[in-house]
C-alpha angles and dihedrals in degrees: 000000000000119000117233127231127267127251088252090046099054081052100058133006103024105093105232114173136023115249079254092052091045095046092043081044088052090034089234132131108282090223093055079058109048086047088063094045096057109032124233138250123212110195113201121193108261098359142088111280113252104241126206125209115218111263101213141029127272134143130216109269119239094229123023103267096032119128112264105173125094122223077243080055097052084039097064091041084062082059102044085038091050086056086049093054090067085058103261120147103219092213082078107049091023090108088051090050080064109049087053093052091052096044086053086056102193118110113260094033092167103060095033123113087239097061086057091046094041117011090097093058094049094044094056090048089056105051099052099108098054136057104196091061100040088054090059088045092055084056083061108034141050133198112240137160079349104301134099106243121161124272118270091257090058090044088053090057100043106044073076091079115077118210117228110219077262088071091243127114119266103166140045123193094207124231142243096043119115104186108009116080098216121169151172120242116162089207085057108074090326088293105309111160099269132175114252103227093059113003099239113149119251094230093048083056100048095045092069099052089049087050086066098257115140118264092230091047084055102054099048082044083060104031079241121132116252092247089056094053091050091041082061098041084048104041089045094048084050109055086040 
């Protein structure tokens, strides 16, 4: 009998989702997500290339079209996707992204409860030789009581990511739904996008509709509301 995975383990080293499924999860462009996952390379003539680290965590899949992101993974892109929300394109503050990561100094920076508490602090540190980029950061924070915290439109986003007692991310309220509450738990079918109330994944739901079943027959199916049901046709149809 196989063993399953721990609950640590799901989070972070057992890949759950394709670049395609995690982007489509986070309703953002599946090549913006595959650039963060892998990092870049800028080669300039006579001088040293500028090298990228991945910002966020994937492994290698094990056929081509296996998942190889981890819900830890999908985790650190909400991050990265709740800083692009205030307008920000991360090519120009991704070296200070790095630098904060760096200065947290745990594995997994990005999903991890200290970046939220103190990322906007550090992001404002590490941009202060450079204009370019602290005009980007003022985009992001605001100075407030006397501490640097993220603009409301960057709080909105990320009061969508739950911190495990580790200090590390275990659950994402997913984006782009206005009257479901859909999430991403990767205890609740391996982190398949899954509606809270009942825990019935998303895709279970619209396949049905797209199977030509009623959207009133589903729901109650489902014990769902109807708009529920049409928020999810809609919003899959939408991010492809």
């Amino acid at each position: 009998m196989l063993e399953q995975p721990g609950a640590d383990e799901l989070r972070f080293d057992v890949p759950l989702y394709t670049q395609v499924d995690a982007s489509r999860a986070l309703a953002m462009r599946a090549s913006t997500f595959s650039s963060w996952a892998r990092g870049y390379q800028r080669r300039r003539v006579e001088r040293p290339p500028v090298v990228g680290r991945p910002l966020i965590t994937s492994v290698p899949p094990a056929r081509a079209g296996d998942p190889s992101v981890p819900f830890v993974g999908l985790a650190e892109a909400a991050f990265l996707a709740s800083l692009r929300a205030a307008g920000v394109p991360l090519q120009r503050i991704r070296p200070a992204l790095e630098l904060v990561r760096d200065r947290l100094g745990v594995e997994h920076a990005l999903a991890s409860q200290q970046l939220y508490t103190d990322g906007a602090d550090l992001l404002w540190e590490v941009t202060d030789r450079d204009e370019n980029t602290r005009a980007e950061a003022k985009k992001l924070v605001v100075l407030r009581n006397g501490q640097y915290v993220f603009r409301k439109v960057v709080q909105d986003r990320l009061r969508g990511i739950h911190y495990a007692a580790d200090g590390f991310a275990d659950v994402l309220v997913l984006p782009d739904y206005e009257i479901a509450k859909v999430i991403a738990d990767p205890n609740i079918n391996f982190g398949r996008p899954s509606f809270a109330g009942n825990g019935v994944p998303v895709d279970a739901v619209v396949g049905q509709v797209h199977a030509g079943d009623p959207i009133e027959d589903v729901a109650a199916d489902f014990r769902l509301s109807v708009d529920e049901v049409t928020e999810a046709v809609f919003r899959a149809e939408r991010v492809g």
